[in-house]
FIROTOR-698846 format. One line per 3 residues: number of its first residue (from 1); their letters; for each residue x, y, z of C-alpha. Coordinates in Angstrom, 1 decimal, decimal comma, padded with zeros to 4 digits. Layout:
REM residues N
NUM> A> X:Y:Z  ...
***
This chain:
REM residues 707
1> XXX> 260,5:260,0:044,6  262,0:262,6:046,7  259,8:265,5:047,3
4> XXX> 258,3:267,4:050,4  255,8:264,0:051,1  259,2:262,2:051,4
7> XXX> 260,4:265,0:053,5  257,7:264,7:055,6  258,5:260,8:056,3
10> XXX> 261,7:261,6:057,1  260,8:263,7:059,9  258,1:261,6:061,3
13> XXX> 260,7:258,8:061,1  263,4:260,9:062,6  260,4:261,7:065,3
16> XXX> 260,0:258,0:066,2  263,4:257,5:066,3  264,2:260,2:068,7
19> XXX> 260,9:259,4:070,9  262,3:255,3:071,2  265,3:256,8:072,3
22> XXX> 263,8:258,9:075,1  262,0:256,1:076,6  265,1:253,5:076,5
25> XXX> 266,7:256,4:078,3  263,9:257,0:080,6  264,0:252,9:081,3
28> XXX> 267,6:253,1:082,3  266,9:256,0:084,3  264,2:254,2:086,2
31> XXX> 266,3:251,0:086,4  269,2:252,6:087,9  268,3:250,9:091,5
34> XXX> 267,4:247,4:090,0  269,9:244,5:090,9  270,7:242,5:087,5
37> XXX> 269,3:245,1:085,6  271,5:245,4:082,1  272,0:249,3:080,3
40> XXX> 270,1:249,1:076,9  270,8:251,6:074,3  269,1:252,0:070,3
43> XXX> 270,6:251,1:067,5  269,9:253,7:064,9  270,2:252,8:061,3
46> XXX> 269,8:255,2:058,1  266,9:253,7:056,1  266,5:252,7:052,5
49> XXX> 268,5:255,0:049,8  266,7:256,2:046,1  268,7:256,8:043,3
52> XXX> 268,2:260,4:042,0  269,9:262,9:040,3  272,3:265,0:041,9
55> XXX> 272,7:261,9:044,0  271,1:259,3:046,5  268,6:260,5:048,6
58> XXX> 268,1:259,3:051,6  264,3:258,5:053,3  265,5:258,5:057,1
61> XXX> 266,3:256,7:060,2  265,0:253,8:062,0  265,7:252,6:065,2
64> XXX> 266,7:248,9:064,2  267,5:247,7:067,9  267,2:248,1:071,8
67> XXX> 270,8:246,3:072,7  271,3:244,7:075,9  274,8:246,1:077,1
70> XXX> 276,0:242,6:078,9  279,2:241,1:078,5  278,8:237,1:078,4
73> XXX> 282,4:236,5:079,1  283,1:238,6:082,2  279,9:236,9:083,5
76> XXX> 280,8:233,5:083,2  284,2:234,5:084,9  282,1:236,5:087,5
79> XXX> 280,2:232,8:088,1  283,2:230,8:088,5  284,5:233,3:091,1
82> XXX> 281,4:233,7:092,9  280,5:230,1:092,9  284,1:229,2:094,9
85> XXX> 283,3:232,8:096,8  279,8:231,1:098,0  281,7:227,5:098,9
88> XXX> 284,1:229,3:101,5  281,8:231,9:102,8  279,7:229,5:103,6
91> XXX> 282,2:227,2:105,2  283,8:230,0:107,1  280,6:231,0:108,6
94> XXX> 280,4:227,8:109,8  283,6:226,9:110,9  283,4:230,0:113,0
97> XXX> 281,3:228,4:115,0  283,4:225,2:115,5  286,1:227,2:116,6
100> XXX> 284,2:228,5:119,5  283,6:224,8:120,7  287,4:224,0:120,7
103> XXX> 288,2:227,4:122,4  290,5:226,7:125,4  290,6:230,5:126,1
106> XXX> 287,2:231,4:127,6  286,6:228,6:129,9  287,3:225,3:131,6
109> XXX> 287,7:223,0:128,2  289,0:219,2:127,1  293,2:220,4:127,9
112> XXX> 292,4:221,4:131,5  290,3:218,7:131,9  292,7:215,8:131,0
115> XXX> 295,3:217,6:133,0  292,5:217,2:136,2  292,4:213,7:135,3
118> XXX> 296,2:213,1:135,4  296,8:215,4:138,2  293,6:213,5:140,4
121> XXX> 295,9:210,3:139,4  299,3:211,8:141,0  297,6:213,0:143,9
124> XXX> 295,9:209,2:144,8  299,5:207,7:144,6  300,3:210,1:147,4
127> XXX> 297,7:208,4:149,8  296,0:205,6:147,7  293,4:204,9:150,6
130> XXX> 292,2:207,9:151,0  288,7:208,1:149,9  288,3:212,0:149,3
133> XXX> 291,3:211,5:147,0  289,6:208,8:145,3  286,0:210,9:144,9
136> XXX> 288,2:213,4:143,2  288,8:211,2:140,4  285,2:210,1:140,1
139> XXX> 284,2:213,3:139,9  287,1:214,9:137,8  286,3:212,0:135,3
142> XXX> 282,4:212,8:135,5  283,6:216,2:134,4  285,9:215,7:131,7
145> XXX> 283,7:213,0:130,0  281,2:215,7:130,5  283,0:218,6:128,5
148> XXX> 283,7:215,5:125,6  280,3:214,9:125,7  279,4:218,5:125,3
151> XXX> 282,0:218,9:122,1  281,0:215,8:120,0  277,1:217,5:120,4
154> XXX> 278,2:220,7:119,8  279,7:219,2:116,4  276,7:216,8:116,0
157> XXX> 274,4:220,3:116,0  276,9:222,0:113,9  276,2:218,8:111,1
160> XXX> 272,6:219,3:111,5  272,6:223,0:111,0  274,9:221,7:107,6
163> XXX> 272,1:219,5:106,9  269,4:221,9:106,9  271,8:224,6:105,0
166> XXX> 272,6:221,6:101,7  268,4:220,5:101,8  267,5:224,5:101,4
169> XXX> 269,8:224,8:099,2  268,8:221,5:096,7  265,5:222,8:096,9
172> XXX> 266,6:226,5:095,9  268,5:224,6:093,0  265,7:222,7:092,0
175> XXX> 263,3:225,6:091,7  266,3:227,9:089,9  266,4:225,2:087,5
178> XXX> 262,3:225,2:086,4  262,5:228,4:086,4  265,0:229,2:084,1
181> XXX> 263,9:226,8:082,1  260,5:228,8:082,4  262,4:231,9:080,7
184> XXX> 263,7:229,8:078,0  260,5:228,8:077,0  259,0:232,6:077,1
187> XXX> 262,1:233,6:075,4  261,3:230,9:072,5  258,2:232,8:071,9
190> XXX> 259,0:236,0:072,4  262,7:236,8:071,6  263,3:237,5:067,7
193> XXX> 267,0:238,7:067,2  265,4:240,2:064,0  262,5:242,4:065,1
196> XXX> 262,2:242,3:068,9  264,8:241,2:071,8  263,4:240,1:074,7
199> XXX> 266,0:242,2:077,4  263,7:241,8:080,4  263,5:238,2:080,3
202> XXX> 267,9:238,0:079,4  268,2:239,9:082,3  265,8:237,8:084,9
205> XXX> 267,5:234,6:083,5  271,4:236,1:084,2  269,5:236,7:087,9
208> XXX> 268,8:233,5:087,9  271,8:231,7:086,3  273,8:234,2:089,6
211> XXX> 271,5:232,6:092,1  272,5:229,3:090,9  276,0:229,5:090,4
214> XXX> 275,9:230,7:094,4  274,4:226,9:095,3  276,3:224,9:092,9
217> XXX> 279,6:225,9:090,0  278,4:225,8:086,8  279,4:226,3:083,1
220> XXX> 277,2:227,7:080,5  277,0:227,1:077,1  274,9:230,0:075,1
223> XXX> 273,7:229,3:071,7  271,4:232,3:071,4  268,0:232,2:073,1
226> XXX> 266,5:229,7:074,5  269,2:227,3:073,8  271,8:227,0:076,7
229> XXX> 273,2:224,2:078,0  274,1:224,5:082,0  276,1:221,8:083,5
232> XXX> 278,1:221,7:087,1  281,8:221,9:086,3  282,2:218,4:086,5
235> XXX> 279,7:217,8:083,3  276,4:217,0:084,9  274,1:218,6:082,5
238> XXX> 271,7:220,4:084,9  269,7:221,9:082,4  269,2:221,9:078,4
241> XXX> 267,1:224,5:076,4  263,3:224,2:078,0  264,7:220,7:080,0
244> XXX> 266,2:220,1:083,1  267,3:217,5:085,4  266,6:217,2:088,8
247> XXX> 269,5:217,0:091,9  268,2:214,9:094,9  269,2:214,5:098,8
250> XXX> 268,8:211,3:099,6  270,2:208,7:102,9  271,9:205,4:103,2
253> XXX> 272,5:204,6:099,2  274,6:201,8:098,0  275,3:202,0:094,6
256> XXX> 276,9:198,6:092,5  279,5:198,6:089,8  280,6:195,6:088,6
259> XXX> 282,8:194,3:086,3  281,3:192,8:082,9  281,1:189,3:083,4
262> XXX> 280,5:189,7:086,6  277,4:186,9:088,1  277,4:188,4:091,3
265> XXX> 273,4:189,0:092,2  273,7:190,9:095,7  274,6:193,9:097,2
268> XXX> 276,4:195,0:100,7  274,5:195,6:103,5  275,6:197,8:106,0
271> XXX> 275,1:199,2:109,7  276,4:202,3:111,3  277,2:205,6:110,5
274> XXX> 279,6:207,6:109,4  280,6:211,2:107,8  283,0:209,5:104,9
277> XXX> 282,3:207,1:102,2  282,8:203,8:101,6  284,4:202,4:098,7
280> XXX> 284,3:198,5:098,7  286,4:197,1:096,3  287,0:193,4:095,3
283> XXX> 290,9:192,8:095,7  290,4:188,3:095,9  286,9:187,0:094,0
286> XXX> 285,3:184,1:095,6  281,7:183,4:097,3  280,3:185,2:099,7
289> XXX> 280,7:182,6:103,4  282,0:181,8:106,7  285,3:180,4:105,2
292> XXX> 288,7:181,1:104,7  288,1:180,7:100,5  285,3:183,6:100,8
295> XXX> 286,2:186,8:098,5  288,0:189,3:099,7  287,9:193,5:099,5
298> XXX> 289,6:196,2:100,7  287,7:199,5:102,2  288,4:203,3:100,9
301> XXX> 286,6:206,1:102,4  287,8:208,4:100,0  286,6:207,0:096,7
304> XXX> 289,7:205,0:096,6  292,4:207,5:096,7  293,6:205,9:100,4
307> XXX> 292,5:202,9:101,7  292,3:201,4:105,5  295,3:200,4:107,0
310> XXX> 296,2:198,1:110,4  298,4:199,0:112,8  301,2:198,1:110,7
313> XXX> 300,5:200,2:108,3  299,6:197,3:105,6  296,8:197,4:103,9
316> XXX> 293,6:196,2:105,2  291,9:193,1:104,0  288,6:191,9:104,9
319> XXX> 286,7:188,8:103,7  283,1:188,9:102,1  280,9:187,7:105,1
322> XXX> 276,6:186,8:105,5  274,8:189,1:107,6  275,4:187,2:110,9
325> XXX> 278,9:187,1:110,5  279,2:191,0:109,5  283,2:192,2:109,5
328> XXX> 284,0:196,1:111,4  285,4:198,5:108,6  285,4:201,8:110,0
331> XXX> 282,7:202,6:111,5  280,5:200,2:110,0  279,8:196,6:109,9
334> XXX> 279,9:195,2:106,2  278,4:192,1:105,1  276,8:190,6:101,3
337> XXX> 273,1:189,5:100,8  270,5:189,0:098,4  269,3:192,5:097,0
340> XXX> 265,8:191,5:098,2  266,8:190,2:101,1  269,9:191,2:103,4
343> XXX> 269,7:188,3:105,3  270,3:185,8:102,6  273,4:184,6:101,4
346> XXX> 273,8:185,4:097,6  274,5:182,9:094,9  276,5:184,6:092,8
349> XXX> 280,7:185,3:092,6  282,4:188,2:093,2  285,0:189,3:090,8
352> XXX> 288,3:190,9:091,3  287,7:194,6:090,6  283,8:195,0:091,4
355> XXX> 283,1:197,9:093,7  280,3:199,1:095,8  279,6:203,2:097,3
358> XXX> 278,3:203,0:100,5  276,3:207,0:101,3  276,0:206,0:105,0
361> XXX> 274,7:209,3:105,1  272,5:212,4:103,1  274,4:212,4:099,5
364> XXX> 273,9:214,4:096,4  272,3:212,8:093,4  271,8:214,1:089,9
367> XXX> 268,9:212,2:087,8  269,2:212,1:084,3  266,8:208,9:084,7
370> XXX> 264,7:208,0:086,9  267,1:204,6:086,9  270,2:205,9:087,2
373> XXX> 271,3:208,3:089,9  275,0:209,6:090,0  276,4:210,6:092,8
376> XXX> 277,4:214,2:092,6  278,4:214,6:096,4  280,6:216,9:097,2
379> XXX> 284,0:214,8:098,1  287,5:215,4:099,6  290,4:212,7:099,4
382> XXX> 292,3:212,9:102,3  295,2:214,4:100,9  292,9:217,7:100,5
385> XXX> 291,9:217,2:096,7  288,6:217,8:095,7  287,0:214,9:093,4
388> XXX> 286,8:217,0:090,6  284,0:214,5:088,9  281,4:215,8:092,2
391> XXX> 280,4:218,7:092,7  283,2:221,6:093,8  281,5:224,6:094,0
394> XXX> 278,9:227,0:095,4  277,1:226,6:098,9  276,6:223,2:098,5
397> XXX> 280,3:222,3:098,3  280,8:224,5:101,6  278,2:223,1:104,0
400> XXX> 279,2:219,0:102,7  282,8:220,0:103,3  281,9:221,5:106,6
403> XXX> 279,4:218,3:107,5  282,3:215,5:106,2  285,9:216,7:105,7
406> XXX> 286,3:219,4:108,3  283,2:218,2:111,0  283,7:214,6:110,1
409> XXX> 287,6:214,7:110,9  287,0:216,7:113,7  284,6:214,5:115,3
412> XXX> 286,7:211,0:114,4  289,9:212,7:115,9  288,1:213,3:118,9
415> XXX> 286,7:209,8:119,5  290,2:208,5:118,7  291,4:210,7:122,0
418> XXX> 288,7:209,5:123,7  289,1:205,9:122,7  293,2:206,1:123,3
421> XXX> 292,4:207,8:126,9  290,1:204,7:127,2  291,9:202,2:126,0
424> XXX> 295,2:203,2:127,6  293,7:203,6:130,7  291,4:200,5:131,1
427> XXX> 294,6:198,2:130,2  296,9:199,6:133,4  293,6:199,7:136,0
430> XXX> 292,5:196,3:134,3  295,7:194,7:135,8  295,3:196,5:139,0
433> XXX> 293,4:195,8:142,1  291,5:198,3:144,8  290,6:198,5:148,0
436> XXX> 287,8:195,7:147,1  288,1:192,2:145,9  285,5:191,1:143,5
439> XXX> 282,5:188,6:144,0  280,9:189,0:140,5  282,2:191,0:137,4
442> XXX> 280,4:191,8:134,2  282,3:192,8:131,1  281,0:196,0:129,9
445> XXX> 282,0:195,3:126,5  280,3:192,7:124,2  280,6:190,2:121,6
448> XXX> 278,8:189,4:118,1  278,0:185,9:119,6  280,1:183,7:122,1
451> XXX> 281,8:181,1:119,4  283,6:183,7:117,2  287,2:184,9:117,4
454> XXX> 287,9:188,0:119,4  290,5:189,3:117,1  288,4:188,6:114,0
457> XXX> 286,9:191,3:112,1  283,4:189,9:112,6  284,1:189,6:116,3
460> XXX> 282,3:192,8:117,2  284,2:193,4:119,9  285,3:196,9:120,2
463> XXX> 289,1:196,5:120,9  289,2:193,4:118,8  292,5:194,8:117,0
466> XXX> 293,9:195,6:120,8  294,1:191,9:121,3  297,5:189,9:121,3
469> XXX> 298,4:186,3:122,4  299,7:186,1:125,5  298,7:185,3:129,4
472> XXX> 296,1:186,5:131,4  296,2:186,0:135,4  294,2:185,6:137,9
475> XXX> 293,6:185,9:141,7  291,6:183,7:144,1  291,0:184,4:148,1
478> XXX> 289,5:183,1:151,1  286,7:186,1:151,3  286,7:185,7:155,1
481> XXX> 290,8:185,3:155,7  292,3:187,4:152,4  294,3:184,9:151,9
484> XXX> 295,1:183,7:148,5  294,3:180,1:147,9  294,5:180,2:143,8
487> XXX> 296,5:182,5:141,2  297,7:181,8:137,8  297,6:182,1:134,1
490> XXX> 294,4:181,2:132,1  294,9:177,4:130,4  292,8:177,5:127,1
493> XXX> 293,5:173,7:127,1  293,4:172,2:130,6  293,4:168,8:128,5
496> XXX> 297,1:169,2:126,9  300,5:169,7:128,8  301,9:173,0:129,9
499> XXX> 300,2:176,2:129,8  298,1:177,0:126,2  298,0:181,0:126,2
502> XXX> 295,5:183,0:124,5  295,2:183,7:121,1  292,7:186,1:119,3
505> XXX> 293,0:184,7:115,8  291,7:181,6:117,6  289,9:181,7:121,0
508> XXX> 286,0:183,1:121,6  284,4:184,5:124,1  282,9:181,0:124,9
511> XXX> 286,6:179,9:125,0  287,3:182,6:127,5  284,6:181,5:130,4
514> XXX> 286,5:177,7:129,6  289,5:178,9:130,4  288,9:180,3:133,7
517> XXX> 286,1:177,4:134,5  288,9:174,9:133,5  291,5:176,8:135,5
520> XXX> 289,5:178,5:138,9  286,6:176,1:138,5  286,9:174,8:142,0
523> XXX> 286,4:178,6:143,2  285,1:180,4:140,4  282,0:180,4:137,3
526> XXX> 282,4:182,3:134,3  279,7:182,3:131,9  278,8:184,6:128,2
529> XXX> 275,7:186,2:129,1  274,2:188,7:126,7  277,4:188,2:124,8
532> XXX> 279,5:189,5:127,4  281,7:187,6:130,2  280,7:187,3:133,4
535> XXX> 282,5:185,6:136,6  281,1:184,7:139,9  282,7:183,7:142,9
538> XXX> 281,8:180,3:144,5  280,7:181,0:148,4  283,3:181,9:150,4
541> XXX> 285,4:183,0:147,8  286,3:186,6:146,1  288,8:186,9:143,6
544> XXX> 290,7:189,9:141,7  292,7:190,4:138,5  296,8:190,4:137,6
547> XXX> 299,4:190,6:134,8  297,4:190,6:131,1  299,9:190,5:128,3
550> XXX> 297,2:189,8:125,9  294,8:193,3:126,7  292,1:190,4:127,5
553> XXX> 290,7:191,9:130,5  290,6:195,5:129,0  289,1:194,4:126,0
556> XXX> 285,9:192,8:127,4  285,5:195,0:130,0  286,5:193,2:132,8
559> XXX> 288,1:195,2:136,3  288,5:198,1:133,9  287,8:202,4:134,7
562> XXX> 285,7:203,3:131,6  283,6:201,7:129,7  282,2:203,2:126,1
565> XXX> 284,8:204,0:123,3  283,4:207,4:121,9  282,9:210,6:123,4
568> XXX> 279,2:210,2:123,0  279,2:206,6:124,8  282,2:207,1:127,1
571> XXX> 281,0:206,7:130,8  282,7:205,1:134,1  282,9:201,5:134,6
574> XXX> 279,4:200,8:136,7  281,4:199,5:139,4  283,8:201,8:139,9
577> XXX> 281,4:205,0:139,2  278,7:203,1:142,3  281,7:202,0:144,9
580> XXX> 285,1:203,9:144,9  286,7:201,0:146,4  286,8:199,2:142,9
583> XXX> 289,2:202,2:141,5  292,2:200,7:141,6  295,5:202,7:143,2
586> XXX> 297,5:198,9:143,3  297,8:196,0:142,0  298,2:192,2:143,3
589> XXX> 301,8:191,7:144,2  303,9:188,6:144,6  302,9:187,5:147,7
592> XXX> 299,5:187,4:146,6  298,9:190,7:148,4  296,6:193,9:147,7
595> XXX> 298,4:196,6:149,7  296,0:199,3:149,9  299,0:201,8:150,2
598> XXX> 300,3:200,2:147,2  300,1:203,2:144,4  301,6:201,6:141,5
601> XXX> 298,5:201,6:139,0  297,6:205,2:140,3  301,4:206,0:138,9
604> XXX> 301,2:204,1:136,3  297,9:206,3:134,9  299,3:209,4:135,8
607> XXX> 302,2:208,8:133,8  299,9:208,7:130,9  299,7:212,5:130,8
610> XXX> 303,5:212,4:129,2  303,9:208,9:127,9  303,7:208,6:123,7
613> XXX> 300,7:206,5:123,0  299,9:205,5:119,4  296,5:207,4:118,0
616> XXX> 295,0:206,4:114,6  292,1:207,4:112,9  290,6:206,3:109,4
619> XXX> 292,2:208,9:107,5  295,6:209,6:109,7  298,6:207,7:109,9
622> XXX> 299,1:205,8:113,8  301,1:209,2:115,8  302,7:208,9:118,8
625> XXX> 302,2:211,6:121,0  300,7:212,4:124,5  297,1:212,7:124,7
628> XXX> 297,4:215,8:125,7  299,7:216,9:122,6  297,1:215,5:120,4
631> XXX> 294,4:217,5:121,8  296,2:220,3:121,2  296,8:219,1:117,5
634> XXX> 293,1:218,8:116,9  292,7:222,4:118,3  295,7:223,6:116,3
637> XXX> 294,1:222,0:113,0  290,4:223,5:113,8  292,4:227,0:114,1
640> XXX> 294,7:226,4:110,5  290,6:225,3:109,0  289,1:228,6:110,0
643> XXX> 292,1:230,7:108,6  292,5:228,6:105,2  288,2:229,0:105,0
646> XXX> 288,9:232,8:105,5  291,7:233,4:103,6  290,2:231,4:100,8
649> XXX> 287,2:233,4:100,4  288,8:236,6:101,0  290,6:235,7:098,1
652> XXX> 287,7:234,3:095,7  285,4:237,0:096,8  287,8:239,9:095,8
655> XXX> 288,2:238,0:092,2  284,7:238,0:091,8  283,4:241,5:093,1
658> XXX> 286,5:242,8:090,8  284,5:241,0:087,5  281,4:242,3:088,7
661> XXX> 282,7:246,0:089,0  283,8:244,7:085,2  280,2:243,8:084,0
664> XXX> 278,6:246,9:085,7  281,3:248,6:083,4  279,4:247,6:081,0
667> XXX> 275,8:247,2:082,1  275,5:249,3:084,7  273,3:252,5:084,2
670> XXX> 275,3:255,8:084,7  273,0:258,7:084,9  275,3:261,6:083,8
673> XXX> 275,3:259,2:080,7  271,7:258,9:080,7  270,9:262,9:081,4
676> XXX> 273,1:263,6:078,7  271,4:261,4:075,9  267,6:262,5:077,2
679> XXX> 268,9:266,4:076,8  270,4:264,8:073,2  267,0:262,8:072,3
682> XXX> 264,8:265,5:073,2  266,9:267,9:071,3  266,7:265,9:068,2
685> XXX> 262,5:265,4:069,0  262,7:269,0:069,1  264,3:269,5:065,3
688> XXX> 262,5:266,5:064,0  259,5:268,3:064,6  260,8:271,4:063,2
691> XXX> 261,3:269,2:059,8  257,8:268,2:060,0  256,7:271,7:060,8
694> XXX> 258,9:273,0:057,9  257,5:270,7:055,0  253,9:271,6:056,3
697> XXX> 254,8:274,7:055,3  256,4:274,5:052,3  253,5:272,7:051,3
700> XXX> 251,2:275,6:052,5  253,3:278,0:049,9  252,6:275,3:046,9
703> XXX> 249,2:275,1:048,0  248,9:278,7:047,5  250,1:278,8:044,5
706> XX> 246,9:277,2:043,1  245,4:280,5:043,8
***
């Protein structure tokens, strides 16, 4: 019943009231230098009413709640921005640094150096016996292979710095995740909407959600409390309520999907390494064998958006081989086996449409079991798409793009200069001759075994796909006269009339050594050792090499310049790098001759600085350009990279510190704000007091009364 008693309440009431709302203030004020701290303000609410007459009185105020000022929406937009922000910062950083390894500006670099080569060339057709002149190309060569060298390690260390930056940051995931879930189990004990909200711990769990959405994008579902559901945007579920799900780095994972139905009971084995994945798809079912009625596949190293092409632009096919009969796809060598053991030939049938990933490489896997990994690697199809069903956002998605789109192309395009210049090279010098005949040669390139076809996929052979039918000749002299006293074509059938030329889809390296026993056999011994071809000359004998319309001689190695076909294995021909007089300047003319002022193969590669050559990778169409234009391409594309990274995050960045001048809007602390509700507060102690002081003495003056 109203009445000074109920007076009273109300001022000690009021006096609570009023003191809560001093120390929220005084908390703001004290927070106003903490990162991800949210503005909290009191809820006041009149209290109960009592019916009495003139009218209802009321008993007070309470302070029902201290509100979190946060807006939910603007941080989930700030997350999305900042999540793409993170993925090009930390590609741009990066890519930085690959610029500086392609920079032609500062120093002697790859352009200069191929125009060395070329010139070194031009300048030996001027005098092709002069041995200074032919140093120069030695050592020109020793310096451009050099500077390629230098860039593919300078990209290698760029991929391991990648490496380092993706495993930090799965282990910073990992460890946001428990902890967050951590929060959401405090917050299931100690956050009641009703009597007590559990700001601090809100606050440290938006910290934490911030930190995350920096590795990895995310989406957030928020039911209240302790129940939100946080998945990547592709709909991984990362983490649900007081659960989550561990992401893992792991290497060299092949993961099987077949068809149902499918009886198929092995796997595919692989060797090598590469930057892209492989996608294996069944295209013909059969068994896994040596035959012509084995299954078939085709190879995608872009989840299946593209798929390997030959030179004629057709689509690749490759047939299901055992282990020791392994087919070249890329960079690797495929084959099937039993899933316990590689080496076995499975049982089972593969079916049209059953695919295999191949990780030849660190990927990104998200556990929901402990039996069934997905693979949440970040991925780009060639045509610059992200695979929105991976991962696309955050750190994470910056350092794997930088590792295996932008690093990964870079490096390929580089090995396919590298092999081109090789290549292009090795098949004018491999028809040429020097100042030196040749008592013994060794191929520097080698075989999977002696008895399988050179052109075949499972060849080995590194310019197996360089290979056409054709003729291949040969010279023979009297090593003490020079005279000639044998030349002609190989026979790959000394037992049937005419000439039987080469032909890859047929003829082995064992077939190869025939030939030139069968047709130089009174003068000459080849032999596969090691899997490679090697010719001797008979006493008295030395012998060179001539016309090659089938890229024979190049291909294994044989009277060639280089020898490697990557800028990490590209290195000079022993024989030429050890005794100059192997370079060839000439070639064997048709009087059986080796002029050494002949200059015709030392034109012939210096016209390669301006001659079209076709250049392929994995992921490019074949282009015909000069080497030297497609340097200058790769450099070009390197530059476009870095500006795209830049402008990308300039862009996302700008979105996202835009939201979060938006959220501070609304949680930041502002102090006039906070100065002016402390003077508010304390005056409204200050009166509250006065009521309390008031009805003490009112009730002084009724207790007087009494006397």
């Amino acid at each position: 019943m109203p009445g000074i008693a109920s007076l009273l309440n109300i001022g000690q009431k009021a006096l609570n009231a009023s003191q809560v709302g001093i120390e929220v203030t005084g908390q703001n004020i004290a927070n106003v230098n903490t990162e991800g701290y949210s503005r909290q303000r009191v809820i006041f609410q009149d209290d109960l009413y009592i019916d009495f007459k003139p009218g209802q009185i009321g008993t007070g105020v309470q302070a029902a709640e201290i509100q979190r000022m946060f807006d939910k929406f603007i941080e989930s937009s700030y997350n999305s921005k900042a999540s793409s922000a993170e993925r090009y910062n930390a590609l741009y950083q990066s890519m930085r640094s690959v610029e500086a390894i392609f920079n032609e500006a500062n120093s002697t670099g790859v352009s200069e150096s191929l125009t060395s080569f070329f010139q070194d060339w031009q300048n030996l057709s001027l005098d092709p016996s002069n041995f200074p002149l032919r140093q120069n190309v030695l050592s020109d060569t020793q310096t451009l292979m050099s500077i390629l060298r230098q860039a593919d390690s300078d990209l290698d260390t760029i991929q391991q710095q990648a490496n380092s930056y993706i495993s930090q940051d799965v282990s910073n995931l990992n460890q946001l995740l428990e902890d967050i879930t951590s929060i959401n189990r405090q917050l299931a004990v100690h956050d009641n909407p009703t009597q007590n909200n559990a700001n601090g711990l809100y606050d440290e769990r938006a910290r934490k959600v911030r930190e995350l959405a920096g590795i990895i994008d995310i989406s957030m579902i928020d039911n209240g409390g302790p129940n939100v559901t946080i998945m990547d945007k592709a709909g991984h579920t990362l983490l649900d309520g007081v659960n989550y799900y561990e992401v893992k780095l792991e290497t060299n994972k092949v993961i099987k999907n077949l068809i149902p139905g499918s009886s198929f009971d092995g796997t595919v084995n692989f060797s090598g390494s590469d930057d892209f994945e492989y996608t294996v798809k069944v295209v013909n079912g059969g068994n896994v064998s040596s035959g012509s009625s084995a299954a078939q596949f085709q190879v995608s190293l872009d989840g299946g958006t593209t798929w390997l092409r030959d030179d004629s632009g057709a689509i690749k096919t490759f047939y299901a081989r055992p282990d020791e009969l392994s087919v070249t796809a890329g960079n690797l060598k495929l084959s099937f086996g039993q899933l316990s053991n590689g080496g076995v030939t499975p049982t089972g049938q593969l079916q049209v449409g059953d695919t295999f990933t191949i990780v030849p490489k660190s990927g990104l896997f998200w556990y929901q079991s402990a039996a069934t990994p997905i693979n949440i690697t970040p991925q780009i199809y060639f045509n610059g798409q992200d695979n929105a069903t991976r991962v696309t956002g955050g750190s994470l998605a910056g350092n794997f793009q930088l590792r295996d789109y932008n690093v990964g192309r870079y490096k390929e395009r580089l090995d396919a200069l590298v092999k081109t210049l090789v290549w292009e090279t090795n098949r004018v010098h491999s028809q040429g001759s020097g100042l030196k005949m040749f008592t013994d040669v060794t191929g520097t390139y080698s075989a999977r075994g002696s008895d399988i076809a050179l052109g075949s996929d499972s060849s080995g052979l590194t310019f197996s796909s360089k290979l056409s039918s054709g003729a291949s000749m040969m010279y023979v002299f009297n090593s003490a006269t020079g005279e000639a006293v044998s030349n002609g074509f190989l026979d790959f059938d000394a037992s049937t009339a005419g000439l039987q030329l080469f032909d890859p889809s047929q003829h082995t390296l064992a077939d190869v050594a025939g030939a030139i026993n069968g047709t130089f056999g009174n003068f000459l011994t080849a032999s596969v050792v090691n899997n490679q071809l090697q010719v001797n000359a008979k006493s008295g004998y030395n012998f060179g090499f001539g016309t090659d319309a089938t890229g024979l001689w190049a291909a294994l190695g044989i009277n060639t310049f280089f020898a490697g076909d990557t800028a990490r294995t590209m290195t000079l021909n022993p024989l030429c790098g050890s005794d100059s007089g192997f370079l060839n300047a000439g070639h064997i003319n048709g009087a059986n001759e080796s002029n050494p002022g002949d200059n015709s193969t030392a034109l012939a590669i210096a016209g390669l600085r301006n001659k079209s050559v076709s250049i392929r990778t994995t992921f490019d169409a074949p282009t015909s350009q000069s080497l030297q234009s497609y340097y200058n391409s790769l450099v070009g594309v390197v530059g476009v990279d870095t500006e795209n990274a830049k402008f990308n995050f300039d862009f996302e960045n700008t979105l996202a510190k835009d939201l979060n001048s938006r959220q501070l809007e609304v949680s930041g602390v502002n102090l006039d704000e906070e100065m002016s509700n402390l003077v508010k507060f304390q005056h409204s102690y200050q009166a509250a007091a006065k009521m309390i002081s008031t009805a003490d003495q009112m009730w002084q003056t009724v207790l007087g009364l009494k006397q």
